[in-house]
C-alpha positions in Angstrom: -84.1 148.8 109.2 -81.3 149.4 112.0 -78.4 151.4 111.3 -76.5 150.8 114.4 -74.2 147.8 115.2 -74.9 149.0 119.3 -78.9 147.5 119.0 -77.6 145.3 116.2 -74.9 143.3 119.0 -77.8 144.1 121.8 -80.1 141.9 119.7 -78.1 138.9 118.6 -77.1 138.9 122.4 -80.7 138.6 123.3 -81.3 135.9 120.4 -78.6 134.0 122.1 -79.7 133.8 125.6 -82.7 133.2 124.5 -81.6 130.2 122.5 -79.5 128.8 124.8 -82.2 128.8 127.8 -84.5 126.6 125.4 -81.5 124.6 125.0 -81.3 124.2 128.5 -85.0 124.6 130.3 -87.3 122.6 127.2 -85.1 119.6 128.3 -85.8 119.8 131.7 -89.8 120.6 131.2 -90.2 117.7 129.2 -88.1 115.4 131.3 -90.5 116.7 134.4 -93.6 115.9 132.4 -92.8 112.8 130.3 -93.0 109.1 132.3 -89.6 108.0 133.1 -88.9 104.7 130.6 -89.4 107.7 128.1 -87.2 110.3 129.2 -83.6 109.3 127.6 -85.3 108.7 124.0 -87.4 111.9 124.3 -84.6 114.0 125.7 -82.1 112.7 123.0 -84.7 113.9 120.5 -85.1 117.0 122.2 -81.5 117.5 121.7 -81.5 116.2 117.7 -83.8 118.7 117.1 -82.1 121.7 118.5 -78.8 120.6 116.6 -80.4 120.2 113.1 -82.0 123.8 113.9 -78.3 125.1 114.1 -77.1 122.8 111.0 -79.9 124.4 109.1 -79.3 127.8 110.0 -75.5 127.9 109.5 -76.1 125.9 106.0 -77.7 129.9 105.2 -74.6 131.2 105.8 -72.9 129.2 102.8 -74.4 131.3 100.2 -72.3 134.7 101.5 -69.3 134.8 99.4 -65.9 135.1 101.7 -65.1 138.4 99.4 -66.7 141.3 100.2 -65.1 142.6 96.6 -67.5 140.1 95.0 -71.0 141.7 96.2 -72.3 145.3 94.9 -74.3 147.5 97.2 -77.2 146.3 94.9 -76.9 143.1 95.5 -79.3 140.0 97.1 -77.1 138.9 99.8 -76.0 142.9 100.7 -79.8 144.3 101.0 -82.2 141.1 101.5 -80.3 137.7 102.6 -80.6 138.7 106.4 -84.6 138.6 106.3 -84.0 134.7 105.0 -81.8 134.1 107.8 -83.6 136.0 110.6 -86.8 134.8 109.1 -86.6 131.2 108.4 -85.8 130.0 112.3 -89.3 131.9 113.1 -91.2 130.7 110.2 -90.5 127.4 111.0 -90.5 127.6 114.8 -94.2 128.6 114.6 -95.8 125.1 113.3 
């Protein structure tokens, strides 16, 4: 769909900010709403939950072989894999 690394960089840059401000202001929402004998078990979960999102994620990456040599232009992980990995974190971030 994109041909150029430039929007490419410009939108992993924008994926990562965004990330790492729900990292940062979910917490802080939830410890504002929630009464306080629950905030340190809610905010630990809060925190669980964003780190088994980025086990999950970088268990995708396992599947790409570390030889380019081994893929053909043809190939799964050269023209489709990318919607799995792009796709999945916004599947599942919608239930």
């Amino acid at each position: 769909m994109i041909n150029s690394s430039t929007v490419i960089l410009f939108g992993r840059f924008l994926y990562g900010v965004a990330g790492g401000g729900f990292g940062v202001f979910c917490p802080m929402f939830v410890s504002e709403l929630c009464p306080k004998e629950y905030r340190g078990p809610i905010g630990t979960v809060n925190q669980l939950m964003i780190n088994l999102g980025i086990f999950f994620i970088s268990i995708f990456g396992v599947a790409i072989p570390n030889k380019p040599s081994d893929l053909s232009k043809q190939d799964f992980l050269v023209t489709n894999y990318w919607r799995i990995m792009w796709g999945f974190p916004a599947v599942v971030s919608t239930f």
